[in-house]
N, C-alpha and C positions, 0 to 999 in steps of 0.2 A: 224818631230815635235813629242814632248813625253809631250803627253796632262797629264796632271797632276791635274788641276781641271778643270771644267767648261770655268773658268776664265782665268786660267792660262798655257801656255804651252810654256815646254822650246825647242826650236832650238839643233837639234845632234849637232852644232856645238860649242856651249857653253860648251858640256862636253868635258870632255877628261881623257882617261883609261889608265892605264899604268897595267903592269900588272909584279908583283913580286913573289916572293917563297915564299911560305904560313911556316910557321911551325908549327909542329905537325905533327898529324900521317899522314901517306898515305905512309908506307915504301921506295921501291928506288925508286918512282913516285915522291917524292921528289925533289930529288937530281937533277934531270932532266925537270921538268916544271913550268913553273910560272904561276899557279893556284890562287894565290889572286890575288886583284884586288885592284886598287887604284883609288879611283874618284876622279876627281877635277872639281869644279866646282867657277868660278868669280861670287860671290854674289853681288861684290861691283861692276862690270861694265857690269851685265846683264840687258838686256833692256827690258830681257823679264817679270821682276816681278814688280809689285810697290813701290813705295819708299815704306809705309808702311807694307808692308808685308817685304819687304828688311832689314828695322831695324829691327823686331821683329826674322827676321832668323838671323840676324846676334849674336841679343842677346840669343837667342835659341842654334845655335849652340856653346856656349863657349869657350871650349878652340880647337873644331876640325878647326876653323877657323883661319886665317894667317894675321899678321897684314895688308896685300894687299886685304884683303877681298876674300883669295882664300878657299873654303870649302873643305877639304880633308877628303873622307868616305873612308874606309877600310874595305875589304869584305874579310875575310878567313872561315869562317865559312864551308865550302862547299870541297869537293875534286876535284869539276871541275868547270872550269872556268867559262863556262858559266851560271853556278847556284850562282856565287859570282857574275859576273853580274848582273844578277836579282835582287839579295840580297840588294845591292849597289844603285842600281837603286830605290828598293821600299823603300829604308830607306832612299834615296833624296827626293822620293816625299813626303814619310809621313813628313819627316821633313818639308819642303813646306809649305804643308797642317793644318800643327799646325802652321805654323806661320801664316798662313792664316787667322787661327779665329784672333778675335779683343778680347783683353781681357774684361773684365764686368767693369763697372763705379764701383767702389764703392762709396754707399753713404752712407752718415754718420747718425746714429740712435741714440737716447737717450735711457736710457734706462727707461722705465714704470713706471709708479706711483707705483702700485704695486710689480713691482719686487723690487724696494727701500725698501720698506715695510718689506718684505720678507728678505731683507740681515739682514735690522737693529735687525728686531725678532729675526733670530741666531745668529746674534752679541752677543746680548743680554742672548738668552738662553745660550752660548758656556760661555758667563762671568760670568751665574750664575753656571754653569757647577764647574769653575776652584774656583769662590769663595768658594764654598761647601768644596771642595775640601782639602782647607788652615786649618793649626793648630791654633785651637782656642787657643786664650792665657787666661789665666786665673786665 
């Protein structure tokens, strides 16, 4: 189990790592090991999140997600493997974890007696501003 919040923790069995050749530097270490790292993870048929934390990662993750609801993270960053692991792993759970929070209600405000006031004033001065401004005819 890979406790991720309080709340929530996903099952090793859920994930799955494949593991490919990074590019960039790390000269013939290259050529020879497959040091990134490919996470997959089923958003859409884990049982281990709630529906709504489920939508909110699915809309979070954009376009890394698969029309089957498969979440695909890619870890190259690192020269070894097991540090792209890690990498992979804490960028599942922070993602997770933001989808976790619930976003804020917005509610809807008027705006002030007084700021009203306050536009119409500059309204007003800005108009006296450009009339000043005009070629008197004469």
């Amino acid at each position: 189990m890979i406790r991720i919040t309080p709340k929530i923790a996903i099952g090793e069995d859920e994930i799955r790592e494949d593991f490919i050749r990074a590019s960039g530097p790390g000269g013939q270490n290259i050529n020879k090991v497959s040091t990134a790292v490919q996470l997959r993870f089923n958003v859409a048929k884990s049982s281990s999140l709630p529906d709504d934390v489920r939508e909110r990662l699915i809309n979070l993750a954009g376009k890394r997600i698969t029309e089957n609801g498969i979440l695909i993270i890619s870890a190259r960053r690192f020269r070894s493997q097991e540090r792209n692991r890690q990498d992979a792993m804490a960028r599942l759970a922070e993602l997770i974890r933001r989808a976790e929070t619930k976003p804020r209600v917005r509610r809807k405000t008027r705006p002030s007696s007084a700021s009203k006031q306050r536009r119409l004033e500059n309204k007003h001065h800005r108009s006296e501003v450009k009339r000043t401004r005009q070629v008197i005819k004469g």
